[in-house]
N, C-alpha and C positions, 0 to 999 in steps of 0.2 A: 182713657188716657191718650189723650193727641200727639201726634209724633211733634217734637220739637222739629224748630227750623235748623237749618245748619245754620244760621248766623249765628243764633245764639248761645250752641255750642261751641262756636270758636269763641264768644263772648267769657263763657261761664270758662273755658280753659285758659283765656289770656288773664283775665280776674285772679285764677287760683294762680297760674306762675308767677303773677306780681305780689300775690299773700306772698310766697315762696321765697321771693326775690328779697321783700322787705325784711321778712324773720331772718333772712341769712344774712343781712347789714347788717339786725340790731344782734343777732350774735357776736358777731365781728367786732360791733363797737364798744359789747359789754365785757367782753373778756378776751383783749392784748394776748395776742400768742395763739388765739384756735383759729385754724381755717376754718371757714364757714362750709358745709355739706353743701353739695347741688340735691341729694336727696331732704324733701319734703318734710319737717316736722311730722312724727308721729308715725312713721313709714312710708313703706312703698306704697304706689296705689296697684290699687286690685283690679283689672279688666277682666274679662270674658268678650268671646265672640262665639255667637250662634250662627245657626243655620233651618230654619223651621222645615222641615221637609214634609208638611202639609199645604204652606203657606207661600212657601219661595222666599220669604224674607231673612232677608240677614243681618245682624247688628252684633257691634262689637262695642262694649260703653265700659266706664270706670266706675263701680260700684261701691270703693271705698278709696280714703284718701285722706292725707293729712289727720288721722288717728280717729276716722270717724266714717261710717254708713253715708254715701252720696244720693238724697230722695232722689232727684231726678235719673240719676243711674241703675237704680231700683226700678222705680218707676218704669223705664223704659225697658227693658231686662225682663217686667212682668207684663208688660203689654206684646213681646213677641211670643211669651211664653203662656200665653194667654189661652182658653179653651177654643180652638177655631170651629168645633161643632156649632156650640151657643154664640161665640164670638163676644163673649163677656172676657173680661181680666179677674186676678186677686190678687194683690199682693204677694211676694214671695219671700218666703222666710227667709232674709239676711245671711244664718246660717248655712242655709243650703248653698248659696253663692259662695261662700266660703270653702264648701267645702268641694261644690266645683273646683275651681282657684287651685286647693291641695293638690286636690286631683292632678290636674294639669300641672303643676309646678312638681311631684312625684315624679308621674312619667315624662318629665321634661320634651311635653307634645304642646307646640304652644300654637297648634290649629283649633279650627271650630269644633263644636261643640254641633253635631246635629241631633237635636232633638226630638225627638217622638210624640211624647208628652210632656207634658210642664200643668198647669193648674189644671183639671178639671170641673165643671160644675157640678153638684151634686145630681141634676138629671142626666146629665151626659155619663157619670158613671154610672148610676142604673144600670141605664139602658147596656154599657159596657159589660157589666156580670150577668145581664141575661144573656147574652151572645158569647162569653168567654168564661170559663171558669178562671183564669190567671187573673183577673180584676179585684181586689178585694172591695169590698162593701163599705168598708170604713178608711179608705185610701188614702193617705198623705196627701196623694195628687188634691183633693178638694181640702188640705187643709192651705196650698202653695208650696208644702215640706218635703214635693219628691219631683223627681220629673227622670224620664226615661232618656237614655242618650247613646250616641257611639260616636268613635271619632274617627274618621279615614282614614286609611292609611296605619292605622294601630288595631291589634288584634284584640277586641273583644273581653276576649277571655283572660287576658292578660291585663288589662284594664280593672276587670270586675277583681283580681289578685291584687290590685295596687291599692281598688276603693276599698277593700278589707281590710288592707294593711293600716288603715286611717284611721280606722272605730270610730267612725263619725256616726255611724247612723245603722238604717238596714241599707242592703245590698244584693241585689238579686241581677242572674246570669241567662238569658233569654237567646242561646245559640241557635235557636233554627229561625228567628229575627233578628238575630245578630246586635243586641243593645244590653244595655245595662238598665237596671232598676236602681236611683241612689236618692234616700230619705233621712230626714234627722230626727227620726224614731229612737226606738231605742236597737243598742247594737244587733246586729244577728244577719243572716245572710241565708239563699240559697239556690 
C-alpha cells in the first residue's frame, strides 16, 4: 500500500467539499424555508491520528464520511498499522476504527493514538507466544481486529475504564507497559 502524494489528498478533499457544497444547494433549492447544514450528508467524518512508536511515523486520515467507509482512509490507517517485523499490511476491520473513534470521542482526548501493535503476521505472532506468554495464538492482531495502544498525556488505566464502558469488543489492561489491548471480539476484558 504506497503512501499517497499530498497533492492528491488535497485533490480527494476539495472533490468531497464540492460533493458537500452541491448537496447543500440542491437542498436549499428543493425545500424553501430550510437552511442548508455546513455538516456533510450522512454525518460527521470520522479521523484518527497515530503515532507508530516502532516506526516514527505519523498519520492522521478520515476514515469515514459522508455515510460511508473511505478505501483510501482505511487503506492508509492499515499501512502505518501494518506489521513492521515482516513489513507486510492487512487490512483493518472498519469496526475497530470505529471503535477507536468512540474511544477518543468518550474520553474527549482528541490526541494521538500511539500504537504498539496493529496487524500482526501470523509468523510474527508465533514467534511472539514463544517469547511471551501475554500473546495469544489465535490473536485478533493477525485477523486486523485489535491493535494495542496508549495515549499521552491520559492515564492508562483510566482509558482501559472508558474502552469497557463501550462493549465494543475485548479489552485488556497492560500497566507495567502502560497500553491498552482493544479488539472487536466478543465482549470481555482483563
Amino acid at each position: 500500500m504506497p503512501n499517497k502524494p499530498e497533492q492528491n489528498k488535497n485533490i480527494e478533499l476539495s472533490r468531497r467539499g464540492f460533493l458537500a457544497s452541491i448537496t447543500g444547494v440542491a437542498i436549499t433549492l428543493t425545500a424553501p424555508g430550510v437552511i442548508a447544514s455546513t455538516t456533510p450528508v450522512g454525518g460527521d467524518d470520522r479521523e484518527l491520528s497515530f503515532y507508530n512508536t516502532h516506526t516514527g511515523e505519523k498519520l492522521s486520515a478520515t476514515f469515514w464520511s459522508d455515510g460511508k467507509y473511505l478505501d483510501d482512509g482505511v487503506e492508509e490507517i492499515s499501512w502505518l498499522l501494518r506489521d513492521h517485523r515482516a513489513g507486510v499490511a492487512s487490512p483493518m476491520d472498519p469496526k475497530l476504527l470505529d471503535l477507536l473513534h468512540q474511544l477518543q470521542t468518550k474520553v474527549e482526548h482528541q490526541g494521538e493514538f500511539h500504537v504498539i501493535s496493529g496487524y500482526r503476521s501470523p509468523a510474527t505472532n508465533e514467534m511472539l507466544t514463544r517469547s511471551s506468554s501475554g500473546v495469544a495464538k489465535r490473536s485478533y492482531h493477525m485477523l486486523g481486529k485489535a491493535i494495542d495502544v496508549r495515549m499521552p498525556g491520559f492515564d492508562s488505566s483510566q482509558l482501559q475504564k472508558a474502552a469497557i464502558s463501550l462493549k465494543g469488543g475485548g479489552v485488556g489492561y497492560y500497566a507495567r507497559s502502560n497500553f491498552i489491548h482493544l479488539d472487536v471480539g466478543r465482549v470481555r476484558h482483563w
